[in-house]
OpenMM code with the backbone's topology and positions (N, CA, C; nanometers):
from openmm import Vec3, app, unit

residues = "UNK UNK UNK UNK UNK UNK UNK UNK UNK UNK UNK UNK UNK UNK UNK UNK UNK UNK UNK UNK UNK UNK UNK UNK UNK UNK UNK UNK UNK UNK UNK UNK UNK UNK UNK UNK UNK UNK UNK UNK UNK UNK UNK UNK UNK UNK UNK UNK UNK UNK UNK UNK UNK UNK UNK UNK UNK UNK UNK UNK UNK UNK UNK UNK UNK UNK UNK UNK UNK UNK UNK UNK UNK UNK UNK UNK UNK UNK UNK UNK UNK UNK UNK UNK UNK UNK UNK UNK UNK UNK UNK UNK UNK UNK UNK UNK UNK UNK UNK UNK UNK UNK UNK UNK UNK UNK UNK UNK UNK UNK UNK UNK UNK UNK UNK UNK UNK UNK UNK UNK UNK UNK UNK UNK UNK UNK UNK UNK UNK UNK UNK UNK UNK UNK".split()
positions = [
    Vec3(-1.4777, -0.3490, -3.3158),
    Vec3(-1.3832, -0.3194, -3.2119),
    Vec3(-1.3884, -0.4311, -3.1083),
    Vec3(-1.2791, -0.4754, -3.0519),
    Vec3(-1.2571, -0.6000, -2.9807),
    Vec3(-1.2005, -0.5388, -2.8502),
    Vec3(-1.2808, -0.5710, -2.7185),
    Vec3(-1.2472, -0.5092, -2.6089),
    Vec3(-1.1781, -0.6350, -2.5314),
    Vec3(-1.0532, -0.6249, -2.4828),
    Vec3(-0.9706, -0.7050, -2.4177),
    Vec3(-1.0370, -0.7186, -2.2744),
    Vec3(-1.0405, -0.8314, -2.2375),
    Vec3(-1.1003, -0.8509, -2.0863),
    Vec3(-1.0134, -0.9275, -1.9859),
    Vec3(-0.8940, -0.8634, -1.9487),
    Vec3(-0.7800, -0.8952, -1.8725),
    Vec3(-0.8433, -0.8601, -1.7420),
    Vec3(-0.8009, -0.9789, -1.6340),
    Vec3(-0.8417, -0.9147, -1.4960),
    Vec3(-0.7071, -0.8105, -1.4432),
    Vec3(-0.7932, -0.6475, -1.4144),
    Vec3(-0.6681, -0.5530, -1.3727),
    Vec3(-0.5335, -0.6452, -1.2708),
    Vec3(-0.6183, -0.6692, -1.2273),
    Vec3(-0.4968, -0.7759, -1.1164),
    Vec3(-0.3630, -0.8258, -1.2031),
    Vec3(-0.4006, -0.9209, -1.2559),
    Vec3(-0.2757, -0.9717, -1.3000),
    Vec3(-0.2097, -0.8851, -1.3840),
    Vec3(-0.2499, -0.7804, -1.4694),
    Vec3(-0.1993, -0.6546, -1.5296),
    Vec3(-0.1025, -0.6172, -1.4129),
    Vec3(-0.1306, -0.5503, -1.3163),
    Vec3(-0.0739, -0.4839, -1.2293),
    Vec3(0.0681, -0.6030, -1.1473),
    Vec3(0.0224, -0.7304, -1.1272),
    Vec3(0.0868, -0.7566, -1.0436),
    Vec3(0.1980, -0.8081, -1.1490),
    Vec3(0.1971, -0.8271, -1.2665),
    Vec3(0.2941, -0.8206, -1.3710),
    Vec3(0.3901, -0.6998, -1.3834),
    Vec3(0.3305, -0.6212, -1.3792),
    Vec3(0.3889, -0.4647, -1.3843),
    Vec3(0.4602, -0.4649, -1.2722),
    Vec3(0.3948, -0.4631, -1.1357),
    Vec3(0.4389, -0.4272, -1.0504),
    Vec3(0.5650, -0.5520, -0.9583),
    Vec3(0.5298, -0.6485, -1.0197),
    Vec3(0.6405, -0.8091, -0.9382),
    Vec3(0.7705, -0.7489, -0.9174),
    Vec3(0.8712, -0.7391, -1.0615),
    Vec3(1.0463, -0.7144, -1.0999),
    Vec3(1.0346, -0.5831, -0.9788),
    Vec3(0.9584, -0.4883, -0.9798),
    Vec3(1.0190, -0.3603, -0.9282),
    Vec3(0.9986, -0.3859, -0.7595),
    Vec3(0.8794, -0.4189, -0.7159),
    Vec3(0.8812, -0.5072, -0.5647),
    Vec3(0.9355, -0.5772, -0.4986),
    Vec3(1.0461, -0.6783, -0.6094),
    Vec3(1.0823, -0.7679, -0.5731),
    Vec3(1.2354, -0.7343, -0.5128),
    Vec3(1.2880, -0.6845, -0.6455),
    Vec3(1.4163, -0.5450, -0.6231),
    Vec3(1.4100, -0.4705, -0.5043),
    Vec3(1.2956, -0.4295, -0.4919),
    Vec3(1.3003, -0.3291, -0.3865),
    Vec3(1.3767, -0.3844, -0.2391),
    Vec3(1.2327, -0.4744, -0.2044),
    Vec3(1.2159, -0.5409, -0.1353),
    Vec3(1.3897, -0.6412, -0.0746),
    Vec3(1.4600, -0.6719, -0.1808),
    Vec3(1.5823, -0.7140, -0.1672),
    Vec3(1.6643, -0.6276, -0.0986),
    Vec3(1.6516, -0.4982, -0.1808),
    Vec3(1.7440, -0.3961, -0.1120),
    Vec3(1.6909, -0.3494, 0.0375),
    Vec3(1.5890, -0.3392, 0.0703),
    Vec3(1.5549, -0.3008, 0.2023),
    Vec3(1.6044, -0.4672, 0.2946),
    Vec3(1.5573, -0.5669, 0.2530),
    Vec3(1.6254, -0.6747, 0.3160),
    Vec3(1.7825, -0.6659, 0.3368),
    Vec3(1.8605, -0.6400, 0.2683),
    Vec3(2.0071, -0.6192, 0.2413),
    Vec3(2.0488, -0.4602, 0.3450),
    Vec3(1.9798, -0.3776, 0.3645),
    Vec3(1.9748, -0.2571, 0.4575),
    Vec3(1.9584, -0.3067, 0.6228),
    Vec3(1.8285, -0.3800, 0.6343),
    Vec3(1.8132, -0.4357, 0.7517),
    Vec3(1.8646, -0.5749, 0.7765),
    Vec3(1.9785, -0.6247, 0.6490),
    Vec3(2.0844, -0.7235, 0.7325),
    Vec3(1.9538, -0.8644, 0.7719),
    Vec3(1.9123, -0.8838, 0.7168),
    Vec3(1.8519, -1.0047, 0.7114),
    Vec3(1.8703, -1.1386, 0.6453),
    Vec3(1.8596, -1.2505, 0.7407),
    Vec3(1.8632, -1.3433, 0.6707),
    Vec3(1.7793, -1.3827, 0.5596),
    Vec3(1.8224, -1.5478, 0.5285),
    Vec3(1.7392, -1.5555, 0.3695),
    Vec3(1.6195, -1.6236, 0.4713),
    Vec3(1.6424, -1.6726, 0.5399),
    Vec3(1.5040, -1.7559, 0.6601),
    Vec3(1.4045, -1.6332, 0.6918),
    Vec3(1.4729, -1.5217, 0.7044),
    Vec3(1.3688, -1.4181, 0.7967),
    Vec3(1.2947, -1.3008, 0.6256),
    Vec3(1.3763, -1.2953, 0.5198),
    Vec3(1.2976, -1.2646, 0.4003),
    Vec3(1.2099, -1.3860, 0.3816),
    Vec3(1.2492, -1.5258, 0.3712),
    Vec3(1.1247, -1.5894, 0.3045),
    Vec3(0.9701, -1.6141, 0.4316),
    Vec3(1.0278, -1.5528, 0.5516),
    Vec3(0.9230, -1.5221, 0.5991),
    Vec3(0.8677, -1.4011, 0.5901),
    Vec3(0.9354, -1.3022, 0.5595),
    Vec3(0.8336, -1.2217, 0.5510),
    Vec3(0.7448, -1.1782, 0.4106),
    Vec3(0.8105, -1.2317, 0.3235),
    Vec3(0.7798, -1.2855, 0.1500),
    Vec3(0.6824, -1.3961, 0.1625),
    Vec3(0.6680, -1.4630, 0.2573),
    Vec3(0.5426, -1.5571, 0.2816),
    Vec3(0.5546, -1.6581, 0.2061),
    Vec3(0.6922, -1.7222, 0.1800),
    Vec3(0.7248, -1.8575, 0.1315),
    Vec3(0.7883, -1.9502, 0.1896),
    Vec3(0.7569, -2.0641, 0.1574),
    Vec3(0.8234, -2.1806, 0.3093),
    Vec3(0.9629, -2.2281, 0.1583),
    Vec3(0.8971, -2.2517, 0.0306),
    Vec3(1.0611, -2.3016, -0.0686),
    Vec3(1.1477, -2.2078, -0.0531),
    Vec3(1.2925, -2.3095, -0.0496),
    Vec3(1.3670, -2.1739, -0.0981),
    Vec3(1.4217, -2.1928, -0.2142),
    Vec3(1.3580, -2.2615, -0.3189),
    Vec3(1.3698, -2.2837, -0.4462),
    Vec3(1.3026, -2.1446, -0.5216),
    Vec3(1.2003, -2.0780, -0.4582),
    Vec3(1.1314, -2.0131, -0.4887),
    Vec3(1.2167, -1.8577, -0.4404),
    Vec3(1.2434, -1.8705, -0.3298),
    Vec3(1.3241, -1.7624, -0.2728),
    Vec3(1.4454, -1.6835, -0.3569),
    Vec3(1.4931, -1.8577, -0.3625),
    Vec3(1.6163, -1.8120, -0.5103),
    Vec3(1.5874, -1.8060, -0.6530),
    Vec3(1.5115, -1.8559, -0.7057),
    Vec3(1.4550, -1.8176, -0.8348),
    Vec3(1.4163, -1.6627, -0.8354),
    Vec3(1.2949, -1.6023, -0.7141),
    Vec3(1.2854, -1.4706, -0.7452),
    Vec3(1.4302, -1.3703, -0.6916),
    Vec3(1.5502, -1.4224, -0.6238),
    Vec3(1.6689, -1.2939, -0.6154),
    Vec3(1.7267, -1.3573, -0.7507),
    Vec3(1.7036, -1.4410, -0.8065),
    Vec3(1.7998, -1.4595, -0.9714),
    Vec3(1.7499, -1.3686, -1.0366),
    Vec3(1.5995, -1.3860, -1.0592),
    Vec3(1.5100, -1.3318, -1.1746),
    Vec3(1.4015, -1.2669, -1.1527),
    Vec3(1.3779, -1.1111, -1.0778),
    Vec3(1.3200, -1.1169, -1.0309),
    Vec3(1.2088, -1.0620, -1.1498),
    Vec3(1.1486, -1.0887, -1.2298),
    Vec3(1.0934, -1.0771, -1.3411),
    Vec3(0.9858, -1.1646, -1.3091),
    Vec3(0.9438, -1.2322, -1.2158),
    Vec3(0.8373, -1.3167, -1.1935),
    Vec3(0.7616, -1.2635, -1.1497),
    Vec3(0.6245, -1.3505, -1.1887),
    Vec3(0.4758, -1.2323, -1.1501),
    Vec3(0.4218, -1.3542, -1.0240),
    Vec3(0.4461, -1.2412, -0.8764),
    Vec3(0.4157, -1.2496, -0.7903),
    Vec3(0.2735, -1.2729, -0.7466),
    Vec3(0.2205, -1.3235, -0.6408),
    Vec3(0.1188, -1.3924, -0.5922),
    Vec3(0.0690, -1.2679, -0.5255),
    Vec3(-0.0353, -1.2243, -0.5390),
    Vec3(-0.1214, -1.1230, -0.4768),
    Vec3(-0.0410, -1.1138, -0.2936),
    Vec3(-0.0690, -1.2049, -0.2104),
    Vec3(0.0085, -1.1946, -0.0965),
    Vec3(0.1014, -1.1911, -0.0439),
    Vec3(0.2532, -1.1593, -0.1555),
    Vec3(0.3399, -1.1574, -0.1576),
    Vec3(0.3318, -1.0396, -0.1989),
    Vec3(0.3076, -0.9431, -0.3023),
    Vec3(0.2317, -0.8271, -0.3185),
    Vec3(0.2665, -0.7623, -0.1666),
    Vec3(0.1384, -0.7914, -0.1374),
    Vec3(0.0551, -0.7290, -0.0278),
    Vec3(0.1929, -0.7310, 0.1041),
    Vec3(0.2287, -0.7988, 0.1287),
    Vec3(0.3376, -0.8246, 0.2239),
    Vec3(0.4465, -0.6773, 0.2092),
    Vec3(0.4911, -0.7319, 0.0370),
    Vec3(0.6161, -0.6081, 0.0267),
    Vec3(0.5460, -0.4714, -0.0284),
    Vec3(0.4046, -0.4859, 0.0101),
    Vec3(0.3268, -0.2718, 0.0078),
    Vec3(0.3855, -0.2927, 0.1446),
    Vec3(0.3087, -0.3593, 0.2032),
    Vec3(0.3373, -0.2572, 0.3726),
    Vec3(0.4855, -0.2859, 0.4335),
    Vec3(0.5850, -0.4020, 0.3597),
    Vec3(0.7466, -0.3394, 0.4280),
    Vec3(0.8144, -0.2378, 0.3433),
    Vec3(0.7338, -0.2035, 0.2294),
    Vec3(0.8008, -0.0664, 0.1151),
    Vec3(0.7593, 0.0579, 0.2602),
    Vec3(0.6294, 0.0547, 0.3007),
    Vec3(0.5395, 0.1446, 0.3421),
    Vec3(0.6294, 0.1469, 0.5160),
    Vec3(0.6580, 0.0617, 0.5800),
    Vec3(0.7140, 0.0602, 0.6772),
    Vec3(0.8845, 0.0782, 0.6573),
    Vec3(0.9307, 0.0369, 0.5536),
    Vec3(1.0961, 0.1311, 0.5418),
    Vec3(1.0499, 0.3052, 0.5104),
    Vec3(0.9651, 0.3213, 0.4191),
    Vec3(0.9676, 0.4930, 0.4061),
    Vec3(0.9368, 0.5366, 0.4895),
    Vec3(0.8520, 0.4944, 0.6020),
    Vec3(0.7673, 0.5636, 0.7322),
    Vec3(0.9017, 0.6220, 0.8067),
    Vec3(1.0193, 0.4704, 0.8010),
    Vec3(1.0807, 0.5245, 0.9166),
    Vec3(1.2394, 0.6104, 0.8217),
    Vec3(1.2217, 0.5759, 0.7307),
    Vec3(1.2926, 0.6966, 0.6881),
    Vec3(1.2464, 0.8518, 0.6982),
    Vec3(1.1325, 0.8844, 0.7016),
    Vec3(1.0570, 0.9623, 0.7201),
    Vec3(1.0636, 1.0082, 0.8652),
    Vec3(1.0548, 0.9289, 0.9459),
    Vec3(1.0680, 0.9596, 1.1102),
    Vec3(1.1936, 0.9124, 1.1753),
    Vec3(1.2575, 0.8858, 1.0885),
    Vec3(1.4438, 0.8628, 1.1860),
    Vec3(1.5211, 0.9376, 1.0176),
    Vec3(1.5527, 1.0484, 1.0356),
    Vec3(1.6111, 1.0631, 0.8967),
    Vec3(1.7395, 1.0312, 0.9055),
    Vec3(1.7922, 0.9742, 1.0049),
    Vec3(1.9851, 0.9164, 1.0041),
    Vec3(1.9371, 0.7590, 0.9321),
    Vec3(1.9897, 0.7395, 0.8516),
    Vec3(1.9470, 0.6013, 0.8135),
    Vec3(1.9814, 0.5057, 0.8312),
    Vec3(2.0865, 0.5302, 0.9315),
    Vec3(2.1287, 0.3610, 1.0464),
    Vec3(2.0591, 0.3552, 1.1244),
    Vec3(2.0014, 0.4761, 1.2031),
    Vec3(1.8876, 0.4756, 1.2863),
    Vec3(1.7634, 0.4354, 1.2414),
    Vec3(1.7224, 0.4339, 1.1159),
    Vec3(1.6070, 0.4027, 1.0302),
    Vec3(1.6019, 0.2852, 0.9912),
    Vec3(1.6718, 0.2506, 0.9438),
    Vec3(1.7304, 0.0543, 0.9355),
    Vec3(1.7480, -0.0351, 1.0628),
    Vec3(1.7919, 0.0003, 1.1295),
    Vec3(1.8463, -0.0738, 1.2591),
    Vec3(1.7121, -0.0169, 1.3829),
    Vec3(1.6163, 0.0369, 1.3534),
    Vec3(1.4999, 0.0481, 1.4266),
    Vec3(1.4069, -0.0401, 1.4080),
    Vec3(1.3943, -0.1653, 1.3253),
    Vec3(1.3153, -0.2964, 1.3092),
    Vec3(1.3463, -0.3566, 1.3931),
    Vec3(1.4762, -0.3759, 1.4803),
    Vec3(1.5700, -0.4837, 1.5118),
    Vec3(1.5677, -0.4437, 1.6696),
    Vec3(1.5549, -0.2879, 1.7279),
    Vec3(1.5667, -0.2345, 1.8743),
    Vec3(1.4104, -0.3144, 1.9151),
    Vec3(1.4600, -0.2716, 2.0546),
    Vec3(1.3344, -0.3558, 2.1231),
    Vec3(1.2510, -0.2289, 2.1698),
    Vec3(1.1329, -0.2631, 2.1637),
    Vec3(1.0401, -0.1524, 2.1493),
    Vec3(0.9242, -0.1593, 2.2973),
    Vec3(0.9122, -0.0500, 2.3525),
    Vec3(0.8030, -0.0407, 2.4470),
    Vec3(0.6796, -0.0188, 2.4081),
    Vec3(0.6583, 0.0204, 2.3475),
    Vec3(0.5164, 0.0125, 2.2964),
    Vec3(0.4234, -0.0793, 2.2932),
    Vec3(0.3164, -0.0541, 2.3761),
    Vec3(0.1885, -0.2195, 2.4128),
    Vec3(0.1964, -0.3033, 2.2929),
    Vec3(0.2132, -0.2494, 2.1141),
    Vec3(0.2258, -0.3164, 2.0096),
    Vec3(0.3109, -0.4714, 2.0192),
    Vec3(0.4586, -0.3709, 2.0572),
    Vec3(0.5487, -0.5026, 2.0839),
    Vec3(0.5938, -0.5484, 2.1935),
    Vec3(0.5534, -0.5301, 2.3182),
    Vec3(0.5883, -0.5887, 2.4357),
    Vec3(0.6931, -0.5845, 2.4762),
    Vec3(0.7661, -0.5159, 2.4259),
    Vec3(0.9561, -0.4777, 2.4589),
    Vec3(0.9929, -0.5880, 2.3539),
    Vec3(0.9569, -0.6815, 2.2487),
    Vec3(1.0379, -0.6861, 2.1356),
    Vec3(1.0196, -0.6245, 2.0592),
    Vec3(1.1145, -0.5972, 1.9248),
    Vec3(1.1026, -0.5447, 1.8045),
    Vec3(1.0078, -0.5808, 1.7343),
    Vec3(0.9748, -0.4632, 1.6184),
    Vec3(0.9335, -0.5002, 1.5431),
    Vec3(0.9414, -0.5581, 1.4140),
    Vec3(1.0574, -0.6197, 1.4334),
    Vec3(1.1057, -0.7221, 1.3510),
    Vec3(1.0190, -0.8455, 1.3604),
    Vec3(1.0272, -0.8937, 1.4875),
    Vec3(0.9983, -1.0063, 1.6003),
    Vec3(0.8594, -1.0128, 1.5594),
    Vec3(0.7564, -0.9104, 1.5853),
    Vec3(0.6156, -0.8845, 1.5317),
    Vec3(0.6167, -0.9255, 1.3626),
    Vec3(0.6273, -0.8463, 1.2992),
    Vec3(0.6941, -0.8711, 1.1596),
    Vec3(0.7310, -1.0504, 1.1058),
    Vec3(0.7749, -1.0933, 1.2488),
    Vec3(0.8278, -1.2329, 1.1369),
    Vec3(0.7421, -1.3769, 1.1737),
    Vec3(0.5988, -1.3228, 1.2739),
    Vec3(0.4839, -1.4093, 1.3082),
    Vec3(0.4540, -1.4903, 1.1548),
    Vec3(0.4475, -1.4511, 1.0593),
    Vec3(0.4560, -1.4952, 0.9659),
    Vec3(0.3191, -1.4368, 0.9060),
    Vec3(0.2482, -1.3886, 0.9749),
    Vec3(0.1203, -1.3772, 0.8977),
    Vec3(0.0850, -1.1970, 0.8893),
    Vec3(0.0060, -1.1453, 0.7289),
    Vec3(0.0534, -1.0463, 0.7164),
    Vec3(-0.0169, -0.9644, 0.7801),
    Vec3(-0.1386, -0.9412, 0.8748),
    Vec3(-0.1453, -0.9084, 0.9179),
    Vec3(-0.0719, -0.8234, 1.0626),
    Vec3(0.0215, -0.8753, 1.0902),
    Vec3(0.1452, -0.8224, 1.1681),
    Vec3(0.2071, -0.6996, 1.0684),
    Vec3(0.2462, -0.7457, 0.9668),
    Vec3(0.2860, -0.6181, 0.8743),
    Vec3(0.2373, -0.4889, 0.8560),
    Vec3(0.0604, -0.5332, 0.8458),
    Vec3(-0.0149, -0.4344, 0.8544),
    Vec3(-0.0129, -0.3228, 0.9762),
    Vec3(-0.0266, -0.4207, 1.1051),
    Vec3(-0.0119, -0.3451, 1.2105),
    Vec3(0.1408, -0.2423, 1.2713),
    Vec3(0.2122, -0.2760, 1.1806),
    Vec3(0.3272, -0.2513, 1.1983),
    Vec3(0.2997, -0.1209, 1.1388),
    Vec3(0.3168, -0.1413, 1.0070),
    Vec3(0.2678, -0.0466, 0.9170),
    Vec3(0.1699, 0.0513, 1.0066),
    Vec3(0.0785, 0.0098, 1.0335),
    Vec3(-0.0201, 0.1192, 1.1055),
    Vec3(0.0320, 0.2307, 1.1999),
    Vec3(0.1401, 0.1137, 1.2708),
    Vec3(0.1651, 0.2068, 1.3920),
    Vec3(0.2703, 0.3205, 1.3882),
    Vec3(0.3418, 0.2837, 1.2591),
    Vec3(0.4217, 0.3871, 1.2213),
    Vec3(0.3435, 0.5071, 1.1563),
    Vec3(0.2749, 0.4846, 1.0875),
    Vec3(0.2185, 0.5688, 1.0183),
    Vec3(0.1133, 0.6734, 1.1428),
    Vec3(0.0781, 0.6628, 1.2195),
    Vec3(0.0400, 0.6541, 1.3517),
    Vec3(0.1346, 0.7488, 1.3858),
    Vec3(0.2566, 0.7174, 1.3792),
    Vec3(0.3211, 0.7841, 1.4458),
    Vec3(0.4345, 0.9731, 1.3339),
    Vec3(0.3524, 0.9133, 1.2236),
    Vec3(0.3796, 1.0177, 1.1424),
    Vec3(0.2905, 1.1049, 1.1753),
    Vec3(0.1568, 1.1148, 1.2093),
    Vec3(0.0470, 1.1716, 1.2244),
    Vec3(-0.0312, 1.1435, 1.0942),
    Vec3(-0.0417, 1.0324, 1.0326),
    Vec3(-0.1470, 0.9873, 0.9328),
    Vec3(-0.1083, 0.8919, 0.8192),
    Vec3(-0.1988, 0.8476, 0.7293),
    Vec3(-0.1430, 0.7916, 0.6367),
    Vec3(-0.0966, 0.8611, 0.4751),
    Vec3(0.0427, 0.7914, 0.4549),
    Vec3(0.0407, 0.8508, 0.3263),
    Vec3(0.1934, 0.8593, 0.3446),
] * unit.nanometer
topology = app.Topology()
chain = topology.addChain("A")
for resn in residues:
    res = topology.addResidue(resn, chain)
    for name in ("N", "CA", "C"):
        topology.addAtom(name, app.Element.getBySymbol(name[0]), res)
């Protein structure tokens, strides 16, 4: 018997790239974003790369590109979840926010620092504001 020794990682991020990538388009296309403000938050400076993955999105994504579109999947459902009108849920990245988080900008603005840690916190604070994670 011959035991295959694939690292789970690239299993998964194969599996998981086409359907992230899709996603991720359509929530970009909801919140009316440019292609400058997706390849920042996709964490790519080409936009050779930008357009190769909306052609095809069948490409197996880079762990931190991954990681980027968990927590804007995780931050569109939050606020579908807590604004259930969904212009209000879309167009709430973009309002300017009081919260010590964002200083009276959006959290778009937070969001497009470029680094993913902003995502995370974003992510947090919604979820925060669901009363937990999940």
């Amino acid at each position: 018997m011959s035991i295959q020794t694939h690292p789970p990682l690239a299993i998964d991020r194969k599996r998981l790239s086409g359907p992230a990538l899709r996603t991720f388009f359509r929530i970009a296309e909801l919140w009316d974003l440019s292609v400058d403000k997706q390849m920042i938050l996709l964490g790519i400076a080409a936009r050779s790369t930008y357009f190769k993955w909306k052609k095809d999105s069948n490409a197996v994504l880079p762990k931190d590109t991954l990681e980027r579109i968990s927590y804007i999947l995780g931050i569109y459902k939050a606020l579908q979840t807590l604004l259930p009108d969904e212009k209000a849920a879309d167009s709430w990245v973009k309002r300017a926010n009081a919260a010590p988080l964002f200083g009276g900008r959006s959290a778009l603005d937070r969001m497009l620092s470029g680094h993913v840690s902003d995502l995370f916190v974003v992510r947090q604070y919604l979820d925060a504001q669901r009363g937990g994670w999940g």
